[in-house]
N, C-alpha and C positions, 0 to 999 in steps of 0.2 A: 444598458450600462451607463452609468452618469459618469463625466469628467469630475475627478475628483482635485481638490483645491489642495493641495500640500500646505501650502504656508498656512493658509487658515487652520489646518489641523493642527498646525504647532504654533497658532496664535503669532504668527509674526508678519512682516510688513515685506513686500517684493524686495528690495533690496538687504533681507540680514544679510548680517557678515555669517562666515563661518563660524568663529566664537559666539555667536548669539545662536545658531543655530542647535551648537551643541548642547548650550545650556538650557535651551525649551526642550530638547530631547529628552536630558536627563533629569528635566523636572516631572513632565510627562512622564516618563518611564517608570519614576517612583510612587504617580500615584495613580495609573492603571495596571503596574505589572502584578499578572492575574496572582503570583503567589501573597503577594500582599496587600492588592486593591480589594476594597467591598462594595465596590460598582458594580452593576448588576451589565454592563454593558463593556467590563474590562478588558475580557478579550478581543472581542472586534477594535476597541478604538485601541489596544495597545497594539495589533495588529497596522492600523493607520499611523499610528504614530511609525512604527518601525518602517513604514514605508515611505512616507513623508521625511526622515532620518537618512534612510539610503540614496535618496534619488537629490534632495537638497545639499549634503554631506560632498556628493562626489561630480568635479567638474563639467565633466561631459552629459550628465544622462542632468543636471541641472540648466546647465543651457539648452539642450532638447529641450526637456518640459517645458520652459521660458519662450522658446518660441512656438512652440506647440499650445500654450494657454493663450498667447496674443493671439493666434489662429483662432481659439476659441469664443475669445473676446469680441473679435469681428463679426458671429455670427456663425461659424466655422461647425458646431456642433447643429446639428439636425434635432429636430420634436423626436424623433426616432430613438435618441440616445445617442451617445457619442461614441465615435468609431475613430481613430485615429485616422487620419489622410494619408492614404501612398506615398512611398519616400519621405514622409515626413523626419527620418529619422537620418537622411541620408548626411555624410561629411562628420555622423560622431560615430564612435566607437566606446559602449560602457564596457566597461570591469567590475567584477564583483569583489568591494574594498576591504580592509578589515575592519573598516570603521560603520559597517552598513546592520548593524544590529543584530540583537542575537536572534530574531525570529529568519529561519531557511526561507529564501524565496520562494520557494514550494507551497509554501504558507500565505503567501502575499494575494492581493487580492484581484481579481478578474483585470481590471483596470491598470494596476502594475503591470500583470505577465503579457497584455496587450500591448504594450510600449516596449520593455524592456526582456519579457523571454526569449523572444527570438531574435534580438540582438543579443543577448547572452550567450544561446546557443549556440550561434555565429560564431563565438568568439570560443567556445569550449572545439569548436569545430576544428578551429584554427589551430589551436592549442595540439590536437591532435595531429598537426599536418607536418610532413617530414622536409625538411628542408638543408642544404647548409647552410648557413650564415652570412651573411653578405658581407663584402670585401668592404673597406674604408679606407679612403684617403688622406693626408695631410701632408703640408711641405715643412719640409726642415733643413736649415740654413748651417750650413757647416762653414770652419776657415778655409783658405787656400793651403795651409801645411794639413788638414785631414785628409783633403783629396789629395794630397800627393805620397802620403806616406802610409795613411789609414790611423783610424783611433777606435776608441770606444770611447760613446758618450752617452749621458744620461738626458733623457730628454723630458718633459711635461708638455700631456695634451689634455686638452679639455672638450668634451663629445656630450651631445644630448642623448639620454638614453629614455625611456620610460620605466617611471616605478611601479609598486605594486598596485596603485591605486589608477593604471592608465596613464598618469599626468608625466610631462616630459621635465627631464629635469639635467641639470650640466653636470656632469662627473670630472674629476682630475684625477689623471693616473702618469706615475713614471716607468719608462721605459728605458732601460739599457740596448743601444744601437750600437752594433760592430759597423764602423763605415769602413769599406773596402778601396785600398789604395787603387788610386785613376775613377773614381769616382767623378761622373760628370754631371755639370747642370741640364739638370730635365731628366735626368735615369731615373729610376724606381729603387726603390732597397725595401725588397720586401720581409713582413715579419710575419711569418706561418702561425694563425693562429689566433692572431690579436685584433680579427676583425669583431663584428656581433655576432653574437651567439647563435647556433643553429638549433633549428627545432626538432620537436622528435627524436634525440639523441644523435642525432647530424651533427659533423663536427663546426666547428668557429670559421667563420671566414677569415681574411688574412688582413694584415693592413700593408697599404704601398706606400712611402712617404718620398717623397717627388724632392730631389737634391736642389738645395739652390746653393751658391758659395757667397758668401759673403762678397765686398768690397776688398779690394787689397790695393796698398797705397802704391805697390810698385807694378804688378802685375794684371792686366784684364783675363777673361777665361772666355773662350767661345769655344764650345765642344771640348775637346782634349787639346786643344790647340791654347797658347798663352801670349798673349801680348804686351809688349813694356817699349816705353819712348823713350829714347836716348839720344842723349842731348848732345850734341857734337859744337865748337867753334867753328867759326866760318872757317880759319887756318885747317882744322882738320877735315872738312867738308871740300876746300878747294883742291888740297895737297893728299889729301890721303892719311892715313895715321894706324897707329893702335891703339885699341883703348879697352880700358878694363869695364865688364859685365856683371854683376851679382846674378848667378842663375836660382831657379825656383828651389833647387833641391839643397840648393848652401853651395860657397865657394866661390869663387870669381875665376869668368875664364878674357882671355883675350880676344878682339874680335876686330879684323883685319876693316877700316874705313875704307871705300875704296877712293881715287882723285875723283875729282869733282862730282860727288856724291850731292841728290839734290834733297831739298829739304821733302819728307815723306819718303825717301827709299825704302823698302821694306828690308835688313837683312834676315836670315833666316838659320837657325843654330838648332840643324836637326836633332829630334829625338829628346828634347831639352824642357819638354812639355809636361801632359800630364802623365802618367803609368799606364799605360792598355796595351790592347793589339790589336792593330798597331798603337805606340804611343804617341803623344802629344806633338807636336813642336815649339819651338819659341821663335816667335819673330820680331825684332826689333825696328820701331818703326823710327829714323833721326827726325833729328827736328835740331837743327840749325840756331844757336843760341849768339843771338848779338851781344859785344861786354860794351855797358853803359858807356858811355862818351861825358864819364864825369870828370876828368881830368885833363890837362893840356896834354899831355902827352898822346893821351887816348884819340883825342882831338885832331890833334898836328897828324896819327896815322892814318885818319879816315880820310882824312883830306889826300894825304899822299897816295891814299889807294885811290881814292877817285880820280885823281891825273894819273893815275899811272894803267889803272883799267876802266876807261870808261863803258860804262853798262847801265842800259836803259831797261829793268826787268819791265816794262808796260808796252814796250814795242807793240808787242801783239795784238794790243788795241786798238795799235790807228791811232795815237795821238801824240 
């Protein structure tokens, strides 16, 4: 069996493009094809052409051949004829395209079904094989009011899938998501169904899409747990006070300061968090806000506080 040169059979140079390959194709085609060529040799070469057509045309059984002829070019092929090398074929996967001509591979020639039949059949093998569908992953970023109330939202993913011709290619598909109120970062919300397709009449797998919550300017989210810094006056930090909250779910509630409350106290307004079970909490973390010393007045009390309580916060230093 000789290694057979495809490009030469459609007269072209290692590197055609796809458009130039199609256009030798279908130049060839019109003046071998047996119902209208008077070549005495019509069939065989419209045979090679069809062949040289299929395996050029489609990306994967083209890259084989390309490294399977540099194989050859090295010296690869034996005086004995040429036999393809083990594993030579390994890391592709062909498909039989609809672009691959109208002669049935059955028809093809020794040389063909030695490269490619029993990768084909491989693949009709597979085709065959029952399976469900493999699950799929993506994250999707919701507000802080979805997770706490629940919504419906319309989302777009973008997934590589393979086409008819083997080759992978990126698809866009919108999705309608119920998010479930207490929704938290890092849960799953699955959708039964929407994963890849399963074979052998097996059904879809599912798809997970992993919660994250946005940024929110007033509130942090760790688990069903919410965090928010509230700013207190040194006056209310020393002396104690009340002061008003915006809570996550709307409304403001009051929240007792305690006396000498220190900067980073954590207070804690259960149940005030996310929705589950159990639910969330809110803890408020102060943080102790100095009023600028831009005026005399503002000026003349600093001072008065500094004689009237002296305090060295660095003590603990040593210095």
């Amino acid at each position: 069996m000789d290694f057979k040169d495809y490009y030469k059979i459609l007269g072209l140079e290692r590197g055609a493009t796809e458009d130039e390959v199609r256009k030798a194709y279908r130049k060839l085609a019109r003046k071998y094809h047996p119902d209208v060529s008077k070549e005495h040799d019509a069939e065989s070469r419209m045979r090679d052409v069809n062949e040289a057509n299929d395996v050029l045309r489609d990306k994967e059984k083209r890259a084989a051949y390309d490294q399977l002829a540099d194989h050859v070019a090295r010296g690869g092929s034996p005086d004995g004829g040429f036999q393809p090398p083990p594993g030579w074929d390994e890391g592709f996967e062909f498909h039989r395209g609809p672009h691959a001509g109208p002669a049935d591979h059955a028809e093809f020639s020794e040389f063909f079904s030695s490269l490619f039949g029993a990768a084909e059949r491989r693949g009709a093998e597979r085709r065959n094989y029952r399976a469900r569908g493999e699950d799929h992953h993506a994250a999707i970023e919701i507000a802080l009011e979805d997770a706490l109330k629940g919504a419906e939202r319309e989302i777009t993913l973008r997934s590589q899938e393979i086409d008819a011709q083997g080759q992978p290619e990126w698809k866009t598909r919108t999705l309608s998501v119920k998010i479930p109120p207490g929704v938290h970062p890092g849960q799953y919300i699955r959708l039964a169904g929407q994963g890849m397709p399963g074979h052998g009449g097996e059904p879809a797998g599912d798809l997970y899409l992993e919660v994250r919550i946005a940024p929110h300017k007033l509130y942090r989210v760790e688990d069903r747990d919410l965090y928010m810094t509230l700013p207190i006056t040194p006056t209310e930090g020393a002396l104690g006070a009340q002061v008003q909250v915006p809570t996550p779910g709307g409304g403001v509630v009051e929240v007792t300061v305690p006396p000498n409350a220190r900067n980073g106290l954590k207070l804690r307004l259960k149940e005030r968090g996310l929705p589950g079970k159990p639910p969330g909490h809110l803890y408020l973390l102060l943080e102790i806000a100095l009023p600028p010393a831009d005026t005399e007045a503002v000026r003349k009390a600093y001072e008065q506080l500094a004689q009237a309580a002296p305090f060295n916060p660095r003590r603990h230093l040593g210095v």
